[in-house]
TIKELUM-503615 format. One record per residue (C-alpha): residue in one letter; y, x, z negated. Coordinates in steps of 0.1 Angstrom, whole numbers, padded with zeros to 4 digits, always signed. Layout:
BEGIN
aYXZ...
***
This chain:
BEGIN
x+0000+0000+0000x+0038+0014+0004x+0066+0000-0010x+0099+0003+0004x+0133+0004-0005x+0163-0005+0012x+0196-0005-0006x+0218-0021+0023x+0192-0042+0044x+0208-0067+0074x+0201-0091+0097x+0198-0077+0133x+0207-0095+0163x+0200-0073+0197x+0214-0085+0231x+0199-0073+0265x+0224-0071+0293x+0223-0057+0325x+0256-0035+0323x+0284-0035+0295x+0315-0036+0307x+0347-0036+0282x+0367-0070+0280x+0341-0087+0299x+0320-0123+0294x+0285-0105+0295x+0256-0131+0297x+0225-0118+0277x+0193-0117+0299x+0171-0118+0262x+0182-0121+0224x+0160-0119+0192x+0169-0119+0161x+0150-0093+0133x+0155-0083+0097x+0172-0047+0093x+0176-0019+0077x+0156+0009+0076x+0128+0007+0053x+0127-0029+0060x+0117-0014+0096x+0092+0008+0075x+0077-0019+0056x+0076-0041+0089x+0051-0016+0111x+0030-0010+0078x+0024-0048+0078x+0022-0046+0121x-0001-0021+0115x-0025-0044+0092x-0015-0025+0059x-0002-0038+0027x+0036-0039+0018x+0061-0043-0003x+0097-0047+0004x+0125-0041-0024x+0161-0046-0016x+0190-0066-0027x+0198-0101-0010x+0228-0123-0013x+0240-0152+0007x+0225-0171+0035x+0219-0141+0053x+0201-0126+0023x+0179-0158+0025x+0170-0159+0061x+0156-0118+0057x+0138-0126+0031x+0122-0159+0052x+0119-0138+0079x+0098-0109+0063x+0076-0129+0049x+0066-0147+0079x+0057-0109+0091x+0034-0108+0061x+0057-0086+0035x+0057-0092+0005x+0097-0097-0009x+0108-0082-0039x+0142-0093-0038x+0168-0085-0062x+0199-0113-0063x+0235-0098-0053x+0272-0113-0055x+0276-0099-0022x+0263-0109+0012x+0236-0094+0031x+0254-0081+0066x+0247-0088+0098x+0243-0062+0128x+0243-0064+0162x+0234-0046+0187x+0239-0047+0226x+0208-0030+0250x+0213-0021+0284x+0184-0017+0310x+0183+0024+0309x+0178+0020+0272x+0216+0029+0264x+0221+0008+0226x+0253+0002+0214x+0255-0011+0178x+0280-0025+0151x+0272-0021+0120x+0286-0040+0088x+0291-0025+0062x+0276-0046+0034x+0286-0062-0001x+0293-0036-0027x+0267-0031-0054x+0280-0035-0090x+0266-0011-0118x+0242-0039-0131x+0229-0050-0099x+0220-0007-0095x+0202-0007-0124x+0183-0040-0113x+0176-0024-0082x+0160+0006-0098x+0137-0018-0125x+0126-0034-0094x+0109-0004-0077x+0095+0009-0109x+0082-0029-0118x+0070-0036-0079x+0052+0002-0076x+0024-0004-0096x-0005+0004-0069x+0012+0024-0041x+0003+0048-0020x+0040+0056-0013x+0072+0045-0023x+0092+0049+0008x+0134+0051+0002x+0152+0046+0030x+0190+0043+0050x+0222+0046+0041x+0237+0039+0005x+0261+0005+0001x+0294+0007-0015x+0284+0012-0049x+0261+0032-0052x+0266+0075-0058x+0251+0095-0040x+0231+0109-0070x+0212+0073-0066x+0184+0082-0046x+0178+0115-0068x+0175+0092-0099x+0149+0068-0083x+0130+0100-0072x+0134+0113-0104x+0120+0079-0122x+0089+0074-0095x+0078+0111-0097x+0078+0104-0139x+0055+0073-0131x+0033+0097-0106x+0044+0082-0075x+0046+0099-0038x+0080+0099-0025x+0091+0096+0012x+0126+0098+0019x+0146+0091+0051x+0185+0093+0045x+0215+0119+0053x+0243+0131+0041x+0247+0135+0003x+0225+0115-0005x+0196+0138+0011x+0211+0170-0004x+0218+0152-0035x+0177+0140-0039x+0165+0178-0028x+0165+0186-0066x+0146+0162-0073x+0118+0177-0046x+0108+0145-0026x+0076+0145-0011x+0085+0143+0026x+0120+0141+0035x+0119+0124+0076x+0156+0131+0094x+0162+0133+0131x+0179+0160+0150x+0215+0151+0139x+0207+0141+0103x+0187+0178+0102x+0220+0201+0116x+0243+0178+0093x+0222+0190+0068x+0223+0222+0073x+0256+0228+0085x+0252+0244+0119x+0241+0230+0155x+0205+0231+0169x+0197+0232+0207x+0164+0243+0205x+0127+0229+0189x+0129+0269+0169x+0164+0258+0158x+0150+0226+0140x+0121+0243+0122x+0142+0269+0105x+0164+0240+0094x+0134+0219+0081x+0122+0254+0064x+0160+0256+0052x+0152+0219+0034x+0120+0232+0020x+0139+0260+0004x+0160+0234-0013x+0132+0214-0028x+0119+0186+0002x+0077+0196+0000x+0077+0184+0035x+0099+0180+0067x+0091+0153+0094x+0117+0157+0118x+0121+0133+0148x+0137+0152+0176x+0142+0121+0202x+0124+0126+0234x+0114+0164+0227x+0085+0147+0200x+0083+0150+0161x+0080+0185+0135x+0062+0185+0106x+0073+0213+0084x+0050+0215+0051x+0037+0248+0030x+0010+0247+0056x+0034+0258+0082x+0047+0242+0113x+0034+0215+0137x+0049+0202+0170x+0040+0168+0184x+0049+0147+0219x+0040+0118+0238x+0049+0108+0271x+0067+0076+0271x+0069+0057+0306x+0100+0036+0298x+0128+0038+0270x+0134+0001+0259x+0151+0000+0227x+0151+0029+0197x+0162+0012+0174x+0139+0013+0143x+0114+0039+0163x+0119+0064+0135x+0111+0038+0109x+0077+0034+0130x+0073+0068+0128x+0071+0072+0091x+0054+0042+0088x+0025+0054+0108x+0029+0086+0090x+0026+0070+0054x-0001+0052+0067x-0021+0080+0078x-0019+0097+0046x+0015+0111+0044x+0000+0149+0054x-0013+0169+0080x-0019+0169+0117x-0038+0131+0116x-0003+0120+0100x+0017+0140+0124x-0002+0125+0155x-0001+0090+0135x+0038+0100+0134x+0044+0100+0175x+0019+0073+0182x+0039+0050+0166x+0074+0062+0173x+0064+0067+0211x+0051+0028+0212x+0082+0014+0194x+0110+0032+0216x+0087+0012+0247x+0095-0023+0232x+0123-0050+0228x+0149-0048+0198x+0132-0038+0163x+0098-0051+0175x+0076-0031+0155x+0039-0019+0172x+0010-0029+0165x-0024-0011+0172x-0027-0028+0202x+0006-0010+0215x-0003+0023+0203x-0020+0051+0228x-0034+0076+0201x-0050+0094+0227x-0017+0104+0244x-0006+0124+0216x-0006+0161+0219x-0002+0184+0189x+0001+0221+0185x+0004+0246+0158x+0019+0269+0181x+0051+0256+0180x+0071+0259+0214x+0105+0277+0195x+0121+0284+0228x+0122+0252+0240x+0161+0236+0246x+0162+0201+0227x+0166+0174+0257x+0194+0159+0232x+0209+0190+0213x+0234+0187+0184x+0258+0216+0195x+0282+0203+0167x+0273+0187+0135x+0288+0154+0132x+0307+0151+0099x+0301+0187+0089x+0307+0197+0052x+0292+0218+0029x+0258+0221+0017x+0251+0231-0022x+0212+0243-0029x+0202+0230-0061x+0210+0260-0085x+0228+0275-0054x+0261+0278-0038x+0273+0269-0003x+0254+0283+0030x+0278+0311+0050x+0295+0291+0071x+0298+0260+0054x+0330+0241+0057x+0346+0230+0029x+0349+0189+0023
***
């Protein structure tokens, strides 16, 4: 079983048109409305999967209502915890080539006792999981020491502890040495502070994580395939993929089919690009199931191809500032907040 947690989940309304043009009437070809929010999205391809799930996250509103109906008809189970605030709504507008242009709420602002409720929750709702997956971006609210402290608290109860956010709240948890730690190219050179445009680039900044507490890196590098960085060393997986739909919540497939798989080693690794190659190939948030997947598609290697130019390489950092190691000071190079 995994449990997930999603501080700031949403409703997700994607469009397809053919083209967007600015200041235009577009007519939609396809909508769909799907719950949001990334380890919703995990908790969602656990359950597509056939896997049990549990989904903790805070609700308020009608909106908060209608995620919580709509996850359960997916077969989640819905630890909700009641907010003031309401649950946001996204949206987000596909275009045929698989171009995805997105507007993101921001979310109701979390008050110190709805926090604290939110952090009961996942210790009362843990009790026979696998892994407690923590995922997405923090609400207003909340510090970025948050995610440490919930690491902090399900390590104490012996919990396994995958974590996919950026920003402080990554560095912040790294003391706290989360058991896998799952960013994508630009998440992975914002947290190291420095640009990567090659597959050798990313693995000495997952090794740079390690060396700051994560036990494992899964790094999604977009079309280039997945790393998995763990004391074992370095892996390097791909998958062709014949179309690009929509890649919205294809990372969140990935870790699920990684958590599923066991959470370590190459069978998690290939489990990793199975399910991220299958979910970038379908509509909106539509999570696979194993009749999408094509296991025997995936290659991995341990001999990891460094020289290799990233397809999509992050030649600046987006929102660079500076990283503090637990018990260390800032990186050379590092640019001051």
């Amino acid at each position: 079983m995994v449990l997930t947690v999603t501080p700031n989940p949403s409703l997700d309304r994607t469009y397809e048109v053919p083209a967007l043009e600015r200041g235009a009437v577009l007519r939609a070809t396809a909508d769909r409305v799907d719950p949001g929010g990334k380890g919703v999205n995990v908790s969602r391809a656990v359950a597509a999967a056939g896997h049990r799930t549990r989904a903790v996250l805070p609700l308020g509103g009608p909106a908060g209502a209608a995620l919580a109906g709509l996850l359960r008809a997916e077969g989640i189970d819905v630890a909700g915890v009641p907010v003031a605030g309401q649950t946001r709504s996204n949206i987000a507008v596909a275009e045929p080539d698989g171009t995805l242009t997105k507007i993101n709420a921001a979310g109701p602002e979390l008050t110190p006792d709805e926090s604290e409720a939110l952090l009961t929750a996942v210790g009362e709702g843990s009790a026979g999981a696998d892994w407690i997956a923590c995922c997405g971006s923090l609400p207003r609210g909340l510090a970025p020491e948050w995610y440490a402290e919930l690491v902090a608290r399900a390590h104490r109860a012996g919990a396994r502890i995958a974590l996919d956010t950026s920003g402080p709240s990554l560095t912040a948890a790294l003391r706290e040495r989360p058991d896998v730690v799952k960013p994508n190219a630009e998440e992975l050179a914002q947290a190291v502070g420095r640009p990567l445009t090659t597959v050798g680039d990313a693995v000495e900044a997952a090794e740079e994580l390690r060396s700051w507490g994560a036990r494992a890196v899964l790094a999604s590098l977009g079309a280039d395939g997945q790393l998995l960085v763990d004391a074992d060393g370095a892996r390097f997986g791909s998958a062709p993929v014949a179309a690009v739909r929509s890649n919205v919540g294809a990372g969140d497939a990935s870790l699920a089919g990684f958590l599923t798989a066991g959470g370590t080693g190459a069978p998690a690794l290939a489990a990793a690009v199975a399910h991220g190659a299958a979910a970038v190939q379908l509509p909106g948030s539509l999570m696979p199931t194993p009749a999408d997947l094509a296991p025997e598609r995936v290659v991995l290697s341990v001999e990891v191809p460094l020289g290799r130019p990233l397809t999509e390489p992050v030649p600046d950092p987006p929102a660079p500032r500076p990283h503090r190691p637990p018990g260390g000071t800032a990186r050379k190079g590092a640019r001051d907040e």
